[in-house]
Each structure stands twice: as structure tokens, then as C-alpha cells.
Backbone atoms as SQL, in Angstrom:
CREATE TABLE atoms (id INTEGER PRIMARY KEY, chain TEXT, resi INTEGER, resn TEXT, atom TEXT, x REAL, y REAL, z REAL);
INSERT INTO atoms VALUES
  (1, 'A', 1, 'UNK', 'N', -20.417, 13.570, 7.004),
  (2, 'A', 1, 'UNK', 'CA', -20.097, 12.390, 6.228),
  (3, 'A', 1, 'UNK', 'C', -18.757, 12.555, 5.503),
  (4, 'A', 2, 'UNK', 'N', -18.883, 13.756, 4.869),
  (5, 'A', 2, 'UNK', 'CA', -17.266, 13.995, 4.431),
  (6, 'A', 2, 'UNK', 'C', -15.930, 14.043, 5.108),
  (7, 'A', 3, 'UNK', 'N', -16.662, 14.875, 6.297),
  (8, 'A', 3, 'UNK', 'CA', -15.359, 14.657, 7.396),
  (9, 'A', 3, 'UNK', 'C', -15.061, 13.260, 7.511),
  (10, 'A', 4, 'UNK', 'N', -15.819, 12.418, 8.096),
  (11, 'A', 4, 'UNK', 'CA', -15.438, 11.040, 7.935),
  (12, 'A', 4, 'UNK', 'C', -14.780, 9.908, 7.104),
  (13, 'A', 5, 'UNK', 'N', -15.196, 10.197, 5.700),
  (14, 'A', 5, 'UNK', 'CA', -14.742, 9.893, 4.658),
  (15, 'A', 5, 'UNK', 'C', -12.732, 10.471, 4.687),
  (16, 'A', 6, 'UNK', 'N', -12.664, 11.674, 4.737),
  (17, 'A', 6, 'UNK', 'CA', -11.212, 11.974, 4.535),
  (18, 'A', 6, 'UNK', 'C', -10.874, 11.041, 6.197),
  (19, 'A', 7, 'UNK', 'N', -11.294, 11.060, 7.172),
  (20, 'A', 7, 'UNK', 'CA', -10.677, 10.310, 8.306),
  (21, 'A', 7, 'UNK', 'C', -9.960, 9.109, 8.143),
  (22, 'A', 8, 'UNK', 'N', -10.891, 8.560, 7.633),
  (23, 'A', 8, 'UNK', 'CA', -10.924, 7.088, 7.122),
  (24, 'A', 8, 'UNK', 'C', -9.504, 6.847, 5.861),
  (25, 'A', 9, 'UNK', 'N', -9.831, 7.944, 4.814),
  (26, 'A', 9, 'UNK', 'CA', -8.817, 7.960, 4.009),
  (27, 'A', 9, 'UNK', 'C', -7.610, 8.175, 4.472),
  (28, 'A', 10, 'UNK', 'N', -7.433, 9.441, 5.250),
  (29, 'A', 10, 'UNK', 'CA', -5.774, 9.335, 5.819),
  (30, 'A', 10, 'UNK', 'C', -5.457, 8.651, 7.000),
  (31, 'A', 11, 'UNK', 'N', -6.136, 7.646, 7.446),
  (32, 'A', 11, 'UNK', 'CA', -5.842, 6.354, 8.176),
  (33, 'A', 11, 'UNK', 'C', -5.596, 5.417, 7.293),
  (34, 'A', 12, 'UNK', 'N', -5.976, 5.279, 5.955),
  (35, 'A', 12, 'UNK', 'CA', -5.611, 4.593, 5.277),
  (36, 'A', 12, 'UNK', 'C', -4.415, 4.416, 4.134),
  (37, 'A', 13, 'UNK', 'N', -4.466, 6.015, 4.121),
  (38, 'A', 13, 'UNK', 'CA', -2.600, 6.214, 3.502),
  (39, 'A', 13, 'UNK', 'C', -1.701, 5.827, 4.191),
  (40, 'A', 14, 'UNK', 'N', -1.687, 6.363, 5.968),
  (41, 'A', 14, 'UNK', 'CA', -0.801, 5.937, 6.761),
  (42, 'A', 14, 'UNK', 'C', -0.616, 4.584, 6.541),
  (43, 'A', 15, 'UNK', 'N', -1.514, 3.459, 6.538),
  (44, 'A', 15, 'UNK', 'CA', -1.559, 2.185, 7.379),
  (45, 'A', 15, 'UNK', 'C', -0.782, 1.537, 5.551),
  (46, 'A', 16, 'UNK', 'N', -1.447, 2.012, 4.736),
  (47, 'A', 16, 'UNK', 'CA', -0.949, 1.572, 3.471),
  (48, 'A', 16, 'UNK', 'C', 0.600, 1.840, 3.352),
  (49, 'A', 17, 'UNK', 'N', 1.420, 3.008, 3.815),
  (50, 'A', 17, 'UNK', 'CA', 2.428, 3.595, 3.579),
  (51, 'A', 17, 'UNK', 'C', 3.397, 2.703, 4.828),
  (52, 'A', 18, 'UNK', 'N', 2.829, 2.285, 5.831),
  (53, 'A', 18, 'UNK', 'CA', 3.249, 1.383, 6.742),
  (54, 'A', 18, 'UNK', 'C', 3.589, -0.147, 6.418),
  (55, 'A', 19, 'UNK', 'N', 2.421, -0.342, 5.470),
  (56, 'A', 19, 'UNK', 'CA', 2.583, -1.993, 4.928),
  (57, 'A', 19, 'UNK', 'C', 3.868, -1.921, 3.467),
  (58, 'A', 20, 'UNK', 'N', 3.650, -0.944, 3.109),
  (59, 'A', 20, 'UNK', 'CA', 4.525, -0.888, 1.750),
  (60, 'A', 20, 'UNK', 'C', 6.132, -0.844, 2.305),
  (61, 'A', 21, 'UNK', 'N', 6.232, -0.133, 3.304),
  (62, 'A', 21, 'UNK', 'CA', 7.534, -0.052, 3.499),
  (63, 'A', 21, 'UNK', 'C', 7.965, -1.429, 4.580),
  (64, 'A', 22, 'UNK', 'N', 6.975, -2.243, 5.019),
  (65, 'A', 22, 'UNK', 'CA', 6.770, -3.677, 5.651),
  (66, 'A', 22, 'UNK', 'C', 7.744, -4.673, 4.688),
  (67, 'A', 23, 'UNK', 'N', 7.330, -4.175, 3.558),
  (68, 'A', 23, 'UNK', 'CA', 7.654, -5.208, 2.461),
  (69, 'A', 23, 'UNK', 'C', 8.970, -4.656, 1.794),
  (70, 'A', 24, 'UNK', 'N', 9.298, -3.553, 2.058),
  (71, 'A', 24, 'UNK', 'CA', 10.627, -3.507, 1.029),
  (72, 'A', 24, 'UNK', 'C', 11.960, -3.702, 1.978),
  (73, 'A', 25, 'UNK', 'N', 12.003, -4.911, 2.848),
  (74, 'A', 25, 'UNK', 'CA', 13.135, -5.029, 3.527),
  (75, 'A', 25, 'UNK', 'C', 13.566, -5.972, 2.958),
  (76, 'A', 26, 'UNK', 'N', 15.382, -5.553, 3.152),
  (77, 'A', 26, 'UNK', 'CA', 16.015, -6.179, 2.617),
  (78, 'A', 26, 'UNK', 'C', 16.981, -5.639, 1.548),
  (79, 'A', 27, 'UNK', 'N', 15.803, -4.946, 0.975),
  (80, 'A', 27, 'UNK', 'CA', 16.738, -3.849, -0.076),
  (81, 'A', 27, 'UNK', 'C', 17.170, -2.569, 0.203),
  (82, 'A', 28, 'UNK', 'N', 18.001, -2.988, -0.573),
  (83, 'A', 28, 'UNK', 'CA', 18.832, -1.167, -0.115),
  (84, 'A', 28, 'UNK', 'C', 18.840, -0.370, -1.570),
  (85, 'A', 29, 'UNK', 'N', 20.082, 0.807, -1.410),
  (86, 'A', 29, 'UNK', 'CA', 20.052, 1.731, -2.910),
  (87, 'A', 29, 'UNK', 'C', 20.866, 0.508, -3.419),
  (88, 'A', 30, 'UNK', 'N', 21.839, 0.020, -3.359),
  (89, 'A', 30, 'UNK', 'CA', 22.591, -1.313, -4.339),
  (90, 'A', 30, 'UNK', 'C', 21.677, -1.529, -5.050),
  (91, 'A', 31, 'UNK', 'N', 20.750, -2.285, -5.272),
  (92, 'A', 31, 'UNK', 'CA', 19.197, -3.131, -6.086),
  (93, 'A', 31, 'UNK', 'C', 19.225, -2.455, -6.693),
  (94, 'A', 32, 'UNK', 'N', 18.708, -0.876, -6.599),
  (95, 'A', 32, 'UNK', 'CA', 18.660, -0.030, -7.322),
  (96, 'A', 32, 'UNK', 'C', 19.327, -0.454, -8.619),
  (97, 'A', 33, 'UNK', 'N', 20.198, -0.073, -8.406),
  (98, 'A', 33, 'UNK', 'CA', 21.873, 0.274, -9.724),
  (99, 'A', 33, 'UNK', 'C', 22.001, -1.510, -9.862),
  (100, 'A', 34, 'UNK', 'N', 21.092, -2.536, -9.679),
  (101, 'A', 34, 'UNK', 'CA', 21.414, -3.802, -10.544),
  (102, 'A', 34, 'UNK', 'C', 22.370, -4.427, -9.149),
  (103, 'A', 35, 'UNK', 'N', 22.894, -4.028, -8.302),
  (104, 'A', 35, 'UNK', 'CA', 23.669, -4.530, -7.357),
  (105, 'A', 35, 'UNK', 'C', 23.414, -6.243, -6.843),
  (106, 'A', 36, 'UNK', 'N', 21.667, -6.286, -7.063),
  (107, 'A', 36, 'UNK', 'CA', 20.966, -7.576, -6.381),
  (108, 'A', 36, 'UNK', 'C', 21.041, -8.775, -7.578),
  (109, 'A', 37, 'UNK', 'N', 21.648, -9.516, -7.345),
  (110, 'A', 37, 'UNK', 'CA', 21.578, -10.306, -8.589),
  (111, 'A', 37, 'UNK', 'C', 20.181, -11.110, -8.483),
  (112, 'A', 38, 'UNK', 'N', 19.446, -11.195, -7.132),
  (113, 'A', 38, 'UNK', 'CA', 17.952, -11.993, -6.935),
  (114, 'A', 38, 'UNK', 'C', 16.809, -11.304, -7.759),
  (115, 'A', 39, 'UNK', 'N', 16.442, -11.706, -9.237),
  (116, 'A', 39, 'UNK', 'CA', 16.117, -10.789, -9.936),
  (117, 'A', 39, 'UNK', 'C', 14.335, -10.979, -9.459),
  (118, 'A', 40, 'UNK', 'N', 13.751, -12.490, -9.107),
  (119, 'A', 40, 'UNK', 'CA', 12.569, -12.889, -9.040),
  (120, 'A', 40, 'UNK', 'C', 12.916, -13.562, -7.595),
  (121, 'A', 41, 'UNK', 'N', 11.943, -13.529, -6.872),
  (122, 'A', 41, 'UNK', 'CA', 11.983, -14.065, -5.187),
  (123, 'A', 41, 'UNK', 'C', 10.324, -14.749, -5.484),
  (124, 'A', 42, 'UNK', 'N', 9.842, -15.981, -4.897),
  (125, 'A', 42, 'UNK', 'CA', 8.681, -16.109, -4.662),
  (126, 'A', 42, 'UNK', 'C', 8.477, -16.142, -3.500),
  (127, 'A', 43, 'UNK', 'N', 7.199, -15.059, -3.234),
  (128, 'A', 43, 'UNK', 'CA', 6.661, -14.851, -1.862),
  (129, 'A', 43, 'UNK', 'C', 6.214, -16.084, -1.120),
  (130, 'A', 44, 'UNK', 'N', 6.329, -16.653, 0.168),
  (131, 'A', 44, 'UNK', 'CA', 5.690, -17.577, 0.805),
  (132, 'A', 44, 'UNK', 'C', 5.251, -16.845, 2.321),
  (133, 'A', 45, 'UNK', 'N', 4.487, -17.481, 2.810),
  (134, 'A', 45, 'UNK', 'CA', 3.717, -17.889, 4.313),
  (135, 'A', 45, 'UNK', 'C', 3.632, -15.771, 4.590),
  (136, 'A', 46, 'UNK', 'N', 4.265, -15.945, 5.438),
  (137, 'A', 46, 'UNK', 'CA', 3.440, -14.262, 6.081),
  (138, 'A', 46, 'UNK', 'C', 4.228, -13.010, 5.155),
  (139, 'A', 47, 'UNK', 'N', 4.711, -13.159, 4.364),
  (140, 'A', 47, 'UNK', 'CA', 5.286, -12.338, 3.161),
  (141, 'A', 47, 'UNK', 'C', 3.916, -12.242, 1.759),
  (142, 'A', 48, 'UNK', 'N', 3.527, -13.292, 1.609),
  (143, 'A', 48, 'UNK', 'CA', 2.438, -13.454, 1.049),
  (144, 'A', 48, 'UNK', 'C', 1.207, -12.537, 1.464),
  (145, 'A', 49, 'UNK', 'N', 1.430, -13.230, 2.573),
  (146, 'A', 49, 'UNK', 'CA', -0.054, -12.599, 3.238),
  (147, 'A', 49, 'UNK', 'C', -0.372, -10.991, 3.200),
  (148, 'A', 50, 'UNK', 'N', 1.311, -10.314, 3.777),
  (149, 'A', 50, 'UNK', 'CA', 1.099, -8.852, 4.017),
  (150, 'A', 50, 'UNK', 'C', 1.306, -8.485, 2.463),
  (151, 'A', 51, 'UNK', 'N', 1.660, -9.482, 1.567),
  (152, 'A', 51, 'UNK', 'CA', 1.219, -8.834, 0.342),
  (153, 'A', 51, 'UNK', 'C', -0.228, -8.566, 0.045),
  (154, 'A', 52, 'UNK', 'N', -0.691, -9.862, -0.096),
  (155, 'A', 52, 'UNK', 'CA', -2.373, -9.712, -0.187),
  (156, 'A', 52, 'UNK', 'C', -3.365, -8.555, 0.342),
  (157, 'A', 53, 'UNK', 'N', -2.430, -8.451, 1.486),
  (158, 'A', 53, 'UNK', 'CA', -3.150, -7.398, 2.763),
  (159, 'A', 53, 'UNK', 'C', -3.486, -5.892, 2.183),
  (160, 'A', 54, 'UNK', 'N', -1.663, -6.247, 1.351),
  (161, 'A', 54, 'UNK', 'CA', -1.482, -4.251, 1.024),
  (162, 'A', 54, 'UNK', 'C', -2.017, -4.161, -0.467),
  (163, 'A', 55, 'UNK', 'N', -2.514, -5.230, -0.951),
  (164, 'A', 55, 'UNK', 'CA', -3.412, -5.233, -2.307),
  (165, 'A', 55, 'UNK', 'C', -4.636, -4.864, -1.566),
  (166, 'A', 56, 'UNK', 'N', -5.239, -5.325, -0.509),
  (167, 'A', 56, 'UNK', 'CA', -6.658, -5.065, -0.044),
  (168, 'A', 56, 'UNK', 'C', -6.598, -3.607, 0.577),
  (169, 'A', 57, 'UNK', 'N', -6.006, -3.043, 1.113),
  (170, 'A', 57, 'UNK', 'CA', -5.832, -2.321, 2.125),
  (171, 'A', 57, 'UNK', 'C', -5.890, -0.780, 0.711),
  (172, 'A', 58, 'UNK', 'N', -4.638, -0.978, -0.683),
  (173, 'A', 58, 'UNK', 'CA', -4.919, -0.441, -1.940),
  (174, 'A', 58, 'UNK', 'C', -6.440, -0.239, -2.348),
  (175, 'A', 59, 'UNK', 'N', -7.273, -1.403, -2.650),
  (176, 'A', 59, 'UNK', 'CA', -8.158, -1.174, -2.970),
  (177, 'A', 59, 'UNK', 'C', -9.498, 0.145, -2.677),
  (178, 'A', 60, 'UNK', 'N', -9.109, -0.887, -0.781),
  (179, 'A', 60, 'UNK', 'CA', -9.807, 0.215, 0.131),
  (180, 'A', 60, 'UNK', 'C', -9.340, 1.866, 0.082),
  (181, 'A', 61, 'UNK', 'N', -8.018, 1.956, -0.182),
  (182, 'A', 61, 'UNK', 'CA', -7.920, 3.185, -0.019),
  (183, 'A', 61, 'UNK', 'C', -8.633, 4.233, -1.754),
  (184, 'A', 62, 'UNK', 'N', -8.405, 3.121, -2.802),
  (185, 'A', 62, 'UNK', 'CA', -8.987, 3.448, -3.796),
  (186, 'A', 62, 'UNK', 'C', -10.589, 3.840, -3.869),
  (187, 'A', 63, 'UNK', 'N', -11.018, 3.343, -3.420),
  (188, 'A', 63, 'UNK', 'CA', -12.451, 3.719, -3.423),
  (189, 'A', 63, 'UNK', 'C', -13.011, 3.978, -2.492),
  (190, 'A', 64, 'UNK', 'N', -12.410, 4.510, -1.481),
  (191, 'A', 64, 'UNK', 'CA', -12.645, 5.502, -0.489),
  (192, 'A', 64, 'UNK', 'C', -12.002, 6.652, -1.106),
  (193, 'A', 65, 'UNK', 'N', -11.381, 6.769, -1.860),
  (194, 'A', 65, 'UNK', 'CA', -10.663, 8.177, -2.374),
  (195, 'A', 65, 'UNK', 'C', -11.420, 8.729, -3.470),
  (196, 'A', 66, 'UNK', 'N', -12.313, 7.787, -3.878),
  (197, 'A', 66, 'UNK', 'CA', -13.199, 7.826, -5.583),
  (198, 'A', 66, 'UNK', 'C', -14.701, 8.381, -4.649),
  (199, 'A', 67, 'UNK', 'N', -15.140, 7.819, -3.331),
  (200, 'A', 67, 'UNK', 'CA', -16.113, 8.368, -2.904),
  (201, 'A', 67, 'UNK', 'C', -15.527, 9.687, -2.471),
  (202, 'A', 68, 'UNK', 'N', -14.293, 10.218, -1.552),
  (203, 'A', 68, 'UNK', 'CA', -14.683, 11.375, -1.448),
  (204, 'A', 68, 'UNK', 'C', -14.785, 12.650, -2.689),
  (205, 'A', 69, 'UNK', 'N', -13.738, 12.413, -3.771),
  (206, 'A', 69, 'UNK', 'CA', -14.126, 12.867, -5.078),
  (207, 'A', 69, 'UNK', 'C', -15.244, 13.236, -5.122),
  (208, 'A', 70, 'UNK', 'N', -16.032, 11.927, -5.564),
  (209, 'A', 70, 'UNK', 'CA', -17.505, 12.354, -5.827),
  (210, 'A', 70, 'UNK', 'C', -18.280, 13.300, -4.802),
  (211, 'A', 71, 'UNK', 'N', -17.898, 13.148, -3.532),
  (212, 'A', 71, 'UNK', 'CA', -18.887, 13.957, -2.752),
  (213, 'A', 71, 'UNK', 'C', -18.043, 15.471, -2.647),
  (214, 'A', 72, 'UNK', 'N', -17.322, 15.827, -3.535),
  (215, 'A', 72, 'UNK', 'CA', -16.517, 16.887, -4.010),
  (216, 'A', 72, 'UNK', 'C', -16.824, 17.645, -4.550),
  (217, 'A', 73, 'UNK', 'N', -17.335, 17.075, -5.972),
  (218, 'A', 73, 'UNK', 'CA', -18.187, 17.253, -7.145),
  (219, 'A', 73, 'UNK', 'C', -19.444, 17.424, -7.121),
  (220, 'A', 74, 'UNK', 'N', -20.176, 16.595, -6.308),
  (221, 'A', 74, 'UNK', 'CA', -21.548, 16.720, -6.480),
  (222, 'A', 74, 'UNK', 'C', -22.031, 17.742, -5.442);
């Protein structure tokens, strides 16, 4: 069960670490140092979505990471 549990989890860092970097196009190091004067953007149509996604996809990886803990501990 544990083996499974970490499976699951580092399929889910990957896929999370995949969506996060989905979303930071566009920017470069400039932004960084203030370069971007677009200080607020509102998300629409499939920008939205893979936001929502990598909030869900967060969650999942959150409490799949809180169960294997526990089965750590106990």
C-alpha cells in the first residue's frame, strides 16, 4: 500500500511540475526585475482551466503526501 501511495505521489509531482511550468509562459527573467509592466492579466477559456486543473492536481498531491506521512508514523 505504501509502495503505491509514493507511486502515485511522484506521478503527481511530475504531472504538477509539468502544469506549473504550462502556465508560466511568456515570462522571462525581465518580469522578474519589474521589466513587465502587465502587473494583473485576467485568466480566460483554457488558461483558466489549466489553472483550476493545477489547483486540483495541488490538492491531490497534498493529501496524498499527508497519507503517506501518516502511514510513516503509524
Amino acid at each position: 500500500m505504501l509502495t503505491a501511495l509514493r507511486i502515485v505521489q511522484a506521478l503527481l509531482a511530475i504531472f504538477l511540475t509539468i502544469l506549473i511550468l504550462m502556465q508560466s509562459r511568456g515570462t522571462g527573467l525581465g518580469s522578474v526585475f519589474g521589466g513587465d509592466a502587465n502587473v494583473f492579466q485576467t485568466r480566460r477559456g483554457i488558461e483558466l482551466t489549466l489553472f483550476k486543473f493545477t489547483i486540483g492536481v495541488a490538492a491531490a498531491f497534498l493529501l496524498i503526501s499527508l497519507l503517506v506521512i501518516s502511514k510513516f508514523v503509524a
